[in-house]
N, C-alpha and C positions, 0 to 999 in steps of 0.2 A: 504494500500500500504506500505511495507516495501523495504525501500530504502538502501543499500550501498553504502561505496565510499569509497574506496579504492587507499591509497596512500592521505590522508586527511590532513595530514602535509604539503603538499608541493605547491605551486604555483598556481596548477589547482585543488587540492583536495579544497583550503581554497575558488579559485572563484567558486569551485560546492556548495559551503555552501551558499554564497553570492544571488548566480542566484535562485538557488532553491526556497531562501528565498524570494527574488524581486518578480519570479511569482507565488507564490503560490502553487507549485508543491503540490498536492498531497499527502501527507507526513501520515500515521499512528504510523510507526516504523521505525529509524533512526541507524544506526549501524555503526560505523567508524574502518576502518583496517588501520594500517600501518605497517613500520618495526619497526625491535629492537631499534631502536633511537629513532623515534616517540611514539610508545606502552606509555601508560600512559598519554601521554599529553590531555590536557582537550579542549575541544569548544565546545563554547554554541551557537544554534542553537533554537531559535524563547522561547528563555528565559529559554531553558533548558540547562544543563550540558551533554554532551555528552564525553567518556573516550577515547581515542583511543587504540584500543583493538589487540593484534600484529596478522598477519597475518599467519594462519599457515593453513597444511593439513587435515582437521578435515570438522566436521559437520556444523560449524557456518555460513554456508551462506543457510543453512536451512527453508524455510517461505521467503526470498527474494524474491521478485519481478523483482528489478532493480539493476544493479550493475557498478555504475560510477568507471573506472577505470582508472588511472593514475601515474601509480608508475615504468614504465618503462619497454620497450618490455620484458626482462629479467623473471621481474618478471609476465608478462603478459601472457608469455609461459609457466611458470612453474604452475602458479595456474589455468588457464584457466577452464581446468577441474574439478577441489573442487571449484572453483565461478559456476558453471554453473549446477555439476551432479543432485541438484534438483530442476534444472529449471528456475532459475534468468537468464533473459537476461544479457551481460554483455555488458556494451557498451564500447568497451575498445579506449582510446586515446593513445594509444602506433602507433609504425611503426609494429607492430608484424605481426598482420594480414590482413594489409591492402590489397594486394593483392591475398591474396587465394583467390583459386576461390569458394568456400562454405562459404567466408564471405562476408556478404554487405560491402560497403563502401558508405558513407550516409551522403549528405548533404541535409536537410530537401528541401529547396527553390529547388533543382535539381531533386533527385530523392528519395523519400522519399518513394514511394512503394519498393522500394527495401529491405527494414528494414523488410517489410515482410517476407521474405524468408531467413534464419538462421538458417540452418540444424545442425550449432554446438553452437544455442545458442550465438553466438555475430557476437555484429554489431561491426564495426570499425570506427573510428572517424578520418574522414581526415589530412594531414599535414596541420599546419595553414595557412600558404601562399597560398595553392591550396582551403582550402574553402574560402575562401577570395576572389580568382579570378573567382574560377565557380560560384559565388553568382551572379556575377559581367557579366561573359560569358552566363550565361543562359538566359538572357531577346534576346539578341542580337542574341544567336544561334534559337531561334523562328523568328526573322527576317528573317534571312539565315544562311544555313549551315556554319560555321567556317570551314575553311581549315586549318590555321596554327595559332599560337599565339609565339608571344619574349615575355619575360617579365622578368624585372629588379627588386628584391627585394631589398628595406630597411629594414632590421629588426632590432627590437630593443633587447636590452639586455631578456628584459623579456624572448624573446623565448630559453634563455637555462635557468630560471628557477629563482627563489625566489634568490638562492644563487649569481648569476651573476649580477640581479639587485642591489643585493646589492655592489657587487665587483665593478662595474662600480661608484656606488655612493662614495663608497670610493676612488678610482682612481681620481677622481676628487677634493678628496678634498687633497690626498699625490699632485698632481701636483700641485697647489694652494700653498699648504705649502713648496712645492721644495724638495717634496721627492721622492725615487723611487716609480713609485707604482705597486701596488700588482695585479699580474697576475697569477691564479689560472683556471679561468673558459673558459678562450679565449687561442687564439694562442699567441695573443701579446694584450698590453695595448688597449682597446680600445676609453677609455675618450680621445677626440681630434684626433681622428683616426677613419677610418672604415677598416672594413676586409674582404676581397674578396674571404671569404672560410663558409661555415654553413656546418656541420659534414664531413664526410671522402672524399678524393676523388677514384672516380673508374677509370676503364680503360680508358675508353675515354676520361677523361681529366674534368667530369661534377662531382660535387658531388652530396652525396646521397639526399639532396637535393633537388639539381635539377632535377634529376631524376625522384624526388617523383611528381613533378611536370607536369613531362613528363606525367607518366604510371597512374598515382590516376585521372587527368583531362581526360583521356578517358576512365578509368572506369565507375569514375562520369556519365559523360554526355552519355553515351555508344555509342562514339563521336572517331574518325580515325584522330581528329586534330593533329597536332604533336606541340607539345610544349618546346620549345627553352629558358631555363631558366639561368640566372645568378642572384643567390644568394648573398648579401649583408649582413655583418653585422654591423649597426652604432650605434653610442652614443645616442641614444635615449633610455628611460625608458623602455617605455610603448605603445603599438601600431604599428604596422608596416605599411611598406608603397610598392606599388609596382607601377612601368610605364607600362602598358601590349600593346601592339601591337596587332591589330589583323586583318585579312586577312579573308574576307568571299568572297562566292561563286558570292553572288552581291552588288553592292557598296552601301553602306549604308551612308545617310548624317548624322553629327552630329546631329543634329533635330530629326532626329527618332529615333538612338539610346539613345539621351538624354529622350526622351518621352517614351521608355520603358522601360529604367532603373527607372525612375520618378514613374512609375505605378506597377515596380517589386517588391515584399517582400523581406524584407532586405537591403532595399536599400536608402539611402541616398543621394541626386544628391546636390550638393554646387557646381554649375560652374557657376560664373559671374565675370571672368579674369577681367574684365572691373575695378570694383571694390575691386578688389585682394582678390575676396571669391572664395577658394578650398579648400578641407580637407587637414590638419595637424594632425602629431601623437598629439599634443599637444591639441587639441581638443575633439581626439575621442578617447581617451582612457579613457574604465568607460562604452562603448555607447553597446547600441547590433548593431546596422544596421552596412553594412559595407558602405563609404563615396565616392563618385564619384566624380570628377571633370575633368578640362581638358581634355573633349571631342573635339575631333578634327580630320578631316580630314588627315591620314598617305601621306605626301608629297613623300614618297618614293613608295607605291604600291597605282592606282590605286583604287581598292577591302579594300586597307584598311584603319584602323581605330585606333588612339589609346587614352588611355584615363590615370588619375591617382587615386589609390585608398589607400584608409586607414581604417585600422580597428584595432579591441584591439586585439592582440592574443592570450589573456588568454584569453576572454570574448569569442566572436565570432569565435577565432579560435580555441579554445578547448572547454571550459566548457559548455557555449549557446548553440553551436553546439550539441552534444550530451544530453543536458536536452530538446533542439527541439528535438530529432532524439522520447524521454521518450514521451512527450508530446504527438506526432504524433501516437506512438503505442495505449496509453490511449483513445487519442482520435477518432482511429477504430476500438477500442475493441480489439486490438492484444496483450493484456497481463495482 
């Protein structure tokens, strides 16, 4: 099995190194790409030296297998076809081509036959909030059909990247020491604040998103729910966090719902309010499962239901995700 990953310097590149290496992926032949800033930086990988080698239009993704990608839609569109023209799946973690229609979008736990079918050669790796959520909506939509879902995101710094986590860790210490501090990767300071915007906004008033939130959760689930999302950005590191609301066809007690997420993959249940055990980023970040608590009975509809959840979003919302999606292929013979 020779392996790629592309975009190896950065955030998600270094947790594809991490994961790979926790489960034992597979591994014969190891190859690492990035940009001209990255090219030459070294990482070692199960006691070896590994170079990273820059990324260009050529023959070098030649004898690939697998191709973990994460270096941003940008360049996701531009190489797409040199990663793929001899045949490496490419699993790419960008927004690029999440919604085409000839590209899967693939969360293992939800729909994982769908990885099968890839008429250009890549799969898509979900927005992390959204795998996060349908990890979380799929025990429950086998209960009963989901009609609608709100859902409020926490996110932490991590989801814009190595550079921002670290922006925030400095921010915190300029404020500490009474200085301005440095804002680079956000709208505004985030240490001691949160931000009520995660990337651009579009017409209607949602960002993208939210959006992503909206249109990727009925891809997934190949699911007519409508999805009602507000996007957070808070002082936290590592892990995200989201309140999801959810509205099914029949009313569902927290007992069942708890008892399916309990028995679902991927899934983590800590609800015993009684004793103040729920997930915290503080917790789960580092974890694969994503964290469940706060199941409870929606006072406001009926039908519904809501509950609160945590997960790493390097881990589980990018890199885990997609070395599942490698995993699954291997393990039906699809590559």
């Amino acid at each position: 099995m020779k392996v790629a990953i592309v975009g190896a310097s950065g955030a998600v590149g270094q947790e594809f190194l991490r994961v790979l290496d926790e489960r034992h992926f597979p591994i014969d032949e190891l190859v690492l790409f990035g940009s001209q800033r990255s090219a030459g930086r070294t990482y070692t990988f199960r006691g070896k030296d590994y170079q990273v080698q820059l990324l260009q239009h050529n023959d070098d993704f030649k004898g690939v297998d697998i191709a973990f990608v994460s270096a941003g839609g940008g360049t996701s569109k531009e190489f797409a076809d040199t990663i793929t023209k001899h045949g490496a799946v490419m699993i790419d973690n960008s927004s690029a081509f999440r919604m085409d229609k000839d590209v899967p979008l693939v969360v293992p736990e939800c729909n994982a036959e769908d990885a099968l079918n890839r008429p250009r050669g890549i799969i898509a790796n979900p927005n992390c909030t959204t795998i996060m959520m349908v990890v979380c909506l799929q025990p429950l939509e086998k209960l009963s059909h989901i009609r609608r879902i709100h859902v409020a995101s926490y996110q932490a710094a991590s989801g814009a990247g190595a550079a921002a986590m670290a922006e925030l860790e400095q921010q915190y210490r300029e404020v500490l020491d009474g200085k301005p501090a440095t804002v680079n990767k956000f709208a505004y300071q985030l240490a001691y604040n949160v931000i009520p915007q995660i990337d651009v906004f579009t017409d209607n008033g949602y960002t993208k998103e939210e959006m992503k939130m909206f249109n990727e959760t009925r891809k997934i689930m190949h699911t007519d729910a409508a999805c009602s999302a507000m996007c957070v950005r808070v002082p936290s590191l590592r892990s995200h966090s989201e309140a999801v609301w959810v509205e099914t066809e029949r009313p569902l007690s927290p007992e069942e719902a708890r008892q399916a997420m309990s028995k679902a993959e991927g899934i983590t249940v800590i609800d015993d309010p009684a004793n103040q055990k729920y997930p915290m980023p503080l917790f789960t970040a580092g974890k694969d499962d994503v964290f469940v608590g706060r199941i409870r009975k929606d006072l406001a509809n009926e039908n519904g239901l809501t509950f609160w959840l945590c997960g790493d979003q390097i881990k589980k919302g990018a890199a885990l995700n997609a070395v599942q999606i490698a995993e699954y292929l291997i393990r039906v013979g699809n590559i």
